[in-house]
N, C-alpha and C positions, 0 to 999 in steps of 0.2 A: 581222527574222529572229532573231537577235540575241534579244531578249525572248520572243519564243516558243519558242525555246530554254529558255529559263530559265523559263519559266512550265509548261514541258510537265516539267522537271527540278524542278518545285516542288509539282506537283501529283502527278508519280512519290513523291516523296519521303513526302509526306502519306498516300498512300493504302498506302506499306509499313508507317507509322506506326499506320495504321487496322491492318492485318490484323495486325501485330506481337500488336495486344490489348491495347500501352502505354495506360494514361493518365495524363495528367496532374493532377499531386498538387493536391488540391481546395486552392483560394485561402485562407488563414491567414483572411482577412477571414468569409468563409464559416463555416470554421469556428467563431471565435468566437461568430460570430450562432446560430450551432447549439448550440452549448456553453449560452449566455445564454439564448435565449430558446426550443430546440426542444423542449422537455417541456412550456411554454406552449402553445405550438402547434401541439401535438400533440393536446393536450387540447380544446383548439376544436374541431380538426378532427373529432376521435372522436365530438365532438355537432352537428356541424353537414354534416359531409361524407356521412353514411350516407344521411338521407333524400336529397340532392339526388342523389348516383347511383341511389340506388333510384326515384325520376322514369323515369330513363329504361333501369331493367332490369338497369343494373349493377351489381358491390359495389365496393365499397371498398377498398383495402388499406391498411393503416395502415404509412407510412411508416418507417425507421430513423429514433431520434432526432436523430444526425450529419445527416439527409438532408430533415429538415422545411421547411424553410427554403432552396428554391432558391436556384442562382447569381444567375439572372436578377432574383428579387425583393429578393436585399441589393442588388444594383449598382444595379437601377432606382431605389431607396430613396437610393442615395448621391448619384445622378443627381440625384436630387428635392433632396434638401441643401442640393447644390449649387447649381442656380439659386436656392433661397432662398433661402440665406445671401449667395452670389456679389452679386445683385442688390439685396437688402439694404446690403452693402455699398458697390457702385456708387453706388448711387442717397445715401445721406449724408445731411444734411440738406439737401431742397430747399429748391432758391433763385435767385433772379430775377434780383438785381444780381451776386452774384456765386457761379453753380452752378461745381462742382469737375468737374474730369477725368475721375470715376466719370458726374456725371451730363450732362456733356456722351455721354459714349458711351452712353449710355442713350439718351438724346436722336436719337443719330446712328441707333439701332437701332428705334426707335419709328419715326422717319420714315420709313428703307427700307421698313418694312412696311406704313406707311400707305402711301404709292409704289405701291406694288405691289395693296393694293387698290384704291385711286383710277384706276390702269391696270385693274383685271382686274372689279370691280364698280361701280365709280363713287365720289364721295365718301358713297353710303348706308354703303359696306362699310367705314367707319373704326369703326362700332360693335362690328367684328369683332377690330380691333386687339387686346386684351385673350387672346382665346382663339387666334387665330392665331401671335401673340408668343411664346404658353406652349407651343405645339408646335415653336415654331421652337426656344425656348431648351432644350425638354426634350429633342427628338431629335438637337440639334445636341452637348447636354453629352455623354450617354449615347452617342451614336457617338465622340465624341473623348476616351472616360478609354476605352476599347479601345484606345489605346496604348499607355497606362500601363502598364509593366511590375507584375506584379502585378494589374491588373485587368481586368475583361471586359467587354464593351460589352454592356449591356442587350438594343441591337437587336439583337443576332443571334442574339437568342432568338425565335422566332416567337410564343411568348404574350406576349410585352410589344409587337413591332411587331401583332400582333394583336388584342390591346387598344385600341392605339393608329386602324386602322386602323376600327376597331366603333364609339368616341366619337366620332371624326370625323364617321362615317355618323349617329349618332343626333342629332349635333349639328347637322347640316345641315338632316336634315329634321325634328327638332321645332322648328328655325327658322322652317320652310316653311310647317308648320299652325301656327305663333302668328303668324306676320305675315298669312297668308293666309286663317286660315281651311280650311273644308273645299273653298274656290276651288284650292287648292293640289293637289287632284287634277287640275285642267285642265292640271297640265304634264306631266302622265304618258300625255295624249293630241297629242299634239305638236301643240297651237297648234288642231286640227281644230275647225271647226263645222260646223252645218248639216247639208245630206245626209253626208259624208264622214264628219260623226263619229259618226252610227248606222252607218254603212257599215263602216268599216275603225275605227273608232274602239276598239269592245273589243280588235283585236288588238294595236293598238299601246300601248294601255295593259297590255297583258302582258307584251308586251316593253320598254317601259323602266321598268314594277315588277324583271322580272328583268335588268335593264343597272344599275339602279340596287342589288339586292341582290348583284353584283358588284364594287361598288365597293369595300368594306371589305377581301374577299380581294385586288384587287390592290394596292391603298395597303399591305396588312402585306407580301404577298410581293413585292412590289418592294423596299421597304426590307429585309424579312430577308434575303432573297437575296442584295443586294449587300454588306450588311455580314457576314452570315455566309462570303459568301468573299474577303470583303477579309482575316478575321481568320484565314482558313486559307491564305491564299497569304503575310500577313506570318508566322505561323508555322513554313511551311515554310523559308522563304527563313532564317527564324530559327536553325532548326534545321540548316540546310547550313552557315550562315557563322557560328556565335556569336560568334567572335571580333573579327568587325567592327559599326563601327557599324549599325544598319538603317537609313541615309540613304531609301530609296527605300520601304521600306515606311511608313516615317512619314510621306516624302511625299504618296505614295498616299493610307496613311489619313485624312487629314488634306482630301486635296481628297477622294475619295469621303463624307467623312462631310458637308458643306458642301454637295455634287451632291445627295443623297439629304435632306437636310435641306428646301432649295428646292424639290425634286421634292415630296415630300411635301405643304407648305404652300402651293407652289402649285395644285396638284390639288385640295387642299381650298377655297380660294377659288375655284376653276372651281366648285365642287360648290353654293359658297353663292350665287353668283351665280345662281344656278338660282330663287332663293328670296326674289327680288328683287320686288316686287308690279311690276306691269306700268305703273302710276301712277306710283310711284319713277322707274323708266326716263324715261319721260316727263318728269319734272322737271326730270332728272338732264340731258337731250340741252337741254332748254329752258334750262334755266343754262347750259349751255355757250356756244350760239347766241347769248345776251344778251352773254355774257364776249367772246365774239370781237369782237362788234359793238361794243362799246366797244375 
């Protein structure tokens, strides 16, 4: 009761802050990247941004130079840094007799994930490891420097969880036609043959073409959503008590950005498993039956 109190006094607060008209003064980091490089970038855009609106009937406005360069694309940028650098540095020089603490934790982070496709695809899905890792590492930095005083979490922009949420999808299914072939429309008929699949068989391949172009919207809106109001309920709460630590919003942030992380990369191995040849499966039950047998 207690917290919904205070959650109903955090979300009051916020929404007087919205109608006040306040905003908050754009991030130093932001602007220097504007200052640097938005007369570059502006100049791209002026050659490259007119015909692609004009595609689809609209114009263009050409940006303020302070405003080239969104929040969301310097933070995404730093996000990106980040893992490379971070992991770069984890990782040291490898080594067998005797690897360092960086890359034991690498080690330890590679395995979970292979774990988790060895449960969710079989051991086909460890070829997955590589592009699964780099969603876990990118979504998990960029939701956790949203804590950072001073900076802003990438995801709670919808065009970068939206982004994210569009590669996923194309990643899956140009998975689907390179391992499968154009066989790989048989999954879009749910398994049907014979009479059933002249029968009923166009309508269900309509419906999981569109179940399947569903997918990209809700991987981004589940992740914006949660992060864009995790960072308006730690704000509010900010703005009631500055003078105290944020104990509770850091904790929050902290497990929300971790939930939304796993939520994410698990949905996407549901998605690759999809894409799995029917022979693999096969293998995949037959290795195991030998393994137990032994």
């Amino acid at each position: 009761m207690i917290l919904a109190l205070l959650l109903q006094h955090a979300a009051e607060a916020a929404a007087e802050h919205a109608e006040s008209g306040e905003h908050a003064a754009e991030p130093w980091l932001v602007e220097q990247a504007n200052h640097l490089l938005g007369p570059l970038v502006i100049n791209i855009e002026r050659v490259l941004m007119p015909p692609v609106y004009g595609l689809f009937g609209a114009h263009w406005h050409e940006p303020a130079a302070n405003e080239a360069i969104p929040e969301h694309v310097v933070f995404a940028v730093i996000s990106f840094a980040i893992c490379l650098i971070g992991v770069r540095l984890l990782r040291g020089k490898v080594s067998v007799d005797r690897p360092s603490k960086g890359q034991h934790l690498l080690e330890v982070i590679v395995e979970q994930i292979r774990g988790l496709l060895d449960q969710v695809i079989g051991p086909y899905g460890r070829r997955y490891v590589p592009v699964i890792g780099a969603f876990a590492l990118f979504i998990l930095v960029s939701n956790l420097i949203g804590i950072i005083p001073g900076l802003e979490a990438p995801t709670s922009s919808i065009n970068v969880t939206g982004a994210l949420g569009i590669t996923s999808f194309l990643y899956y299914i140009g998975t689907g036609f390179r391992q499968q072939g154009i066989a790989y429309l048989k999954h879009f008929t749910g398994g049907l043959s014979g009479a059933m699949l002249f029968a009923i068989g166009p309508l269900i391949f309509v419906v999981e073409i569109l179940s399947n172009c569903v997918r990209p919207v809700t991987l981004s809106l589940r992740l914006f959503v949660n992060m864009f109001a995790d960072h308006q309920i730690g704000s509010a709460f900010l703005s009631m008590t500055p003078q105290l630590i944020p104990i509770f919003t850091i904790v929050l942030g902290v497990f929300v950005s971790f939930v939304q992380t796993f939520i994410f990369i698990m949905l996407s191995m549901v998605y690759l498993s999809e894409t799995v040849p029917h022979e693999e499966h096969d293998v995949e039950e037959h290795g195991h039956e030998l393994a137990e047998a032994h």
